[in-house]
N, C-alpha and C positions, 0 to 999 in steps of 0.2 A: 594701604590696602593689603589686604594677608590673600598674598601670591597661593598661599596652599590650598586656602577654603574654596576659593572660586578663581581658580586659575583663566577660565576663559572670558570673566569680565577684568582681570587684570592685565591681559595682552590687550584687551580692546584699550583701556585705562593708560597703558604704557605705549603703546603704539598713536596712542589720540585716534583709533581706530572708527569708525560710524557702526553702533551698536545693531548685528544683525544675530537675530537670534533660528537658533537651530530648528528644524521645519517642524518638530514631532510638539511645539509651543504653536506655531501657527496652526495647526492642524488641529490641537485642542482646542484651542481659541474659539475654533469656527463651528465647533459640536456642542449643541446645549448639553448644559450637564444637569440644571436643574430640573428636572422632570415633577416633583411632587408641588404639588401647587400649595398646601398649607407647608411646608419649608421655603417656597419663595415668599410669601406673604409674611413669615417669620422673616427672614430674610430683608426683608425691605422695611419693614417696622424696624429691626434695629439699623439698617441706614440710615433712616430716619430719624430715628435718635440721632445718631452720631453727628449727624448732620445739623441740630439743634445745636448739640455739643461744639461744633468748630462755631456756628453762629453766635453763641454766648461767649466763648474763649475771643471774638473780634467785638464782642462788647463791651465786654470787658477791659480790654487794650485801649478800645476807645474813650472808655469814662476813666481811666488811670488808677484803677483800682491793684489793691495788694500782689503784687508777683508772684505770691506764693500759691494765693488765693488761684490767680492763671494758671501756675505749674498743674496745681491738682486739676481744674476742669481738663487741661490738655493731658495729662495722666490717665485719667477716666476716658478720654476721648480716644486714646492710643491704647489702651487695654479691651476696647470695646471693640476698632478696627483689628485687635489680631484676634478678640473673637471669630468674629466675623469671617475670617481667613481660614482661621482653625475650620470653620463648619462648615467652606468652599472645599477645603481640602478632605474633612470627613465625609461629603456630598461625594466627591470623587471615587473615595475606598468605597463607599457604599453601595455606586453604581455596579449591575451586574458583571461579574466577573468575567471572560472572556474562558472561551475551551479552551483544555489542554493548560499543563504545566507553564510551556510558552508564553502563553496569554499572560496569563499572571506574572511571571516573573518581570516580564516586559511591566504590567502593570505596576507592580509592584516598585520597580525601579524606576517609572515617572513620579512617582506618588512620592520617592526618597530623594529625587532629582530636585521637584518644587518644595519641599521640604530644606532641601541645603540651599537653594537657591534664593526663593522668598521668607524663608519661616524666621 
């Protein structure tokens, strides 16, 4: 694990520590973020998909079909989830901005936070 990139899951990692994470994640956790309803309906259409997607990749495994043939649906199935992430986290930039400089920077540094962390 690269100690530099994410210093705070490699003390948890080295330590065999119980992963608790920092409150300002619990706190967004708990505040819907998606507000527009044709972006959650977009939104759940491609879960959906993707969700086909893992279900054909274990059909595949199960009728012992070509490895390579699996690699690409799980390829397509993993390029589709960090869509999906990507347009969690442009959902987020998009939400209205907060007053004052403050706000923002603050914003702006969860936005580079979940970005180093998950992206």
């Amino acid at each position: 694990m690269d100690a530099s990139r994410f210093p705070y899951a490699a003390l948890h990692h080295r330590e065999k520590l119980v992963p608790a994470y920092p409150v300002v994640y619990i706190a967004r956790m708990s505040e819907p973020t998606m507000h527009d309803v044709d972006a959650k309906k977009a939104m759940d259409a491609r879960l959906a998909r993707i969700e086909g997607q893992v279900r054909a990749v274990r059909r595949m495994i199960g009728e012992d079909e070509a490895c390579e043939d699996i690699a690409q649906q799980l390829a397509a199935a993993r390029k589709a989830l960090n869509r999906a992430f990507y347009e969690m986290v442009s959902c987020m930039i998009r939400e209205e901005l907060p007053a004052g400089n403050q706000g923002r920077t603050e914003r702006a540094g969860k936005v580079a936070e979940l970005l180093a962390r998950f992206g």
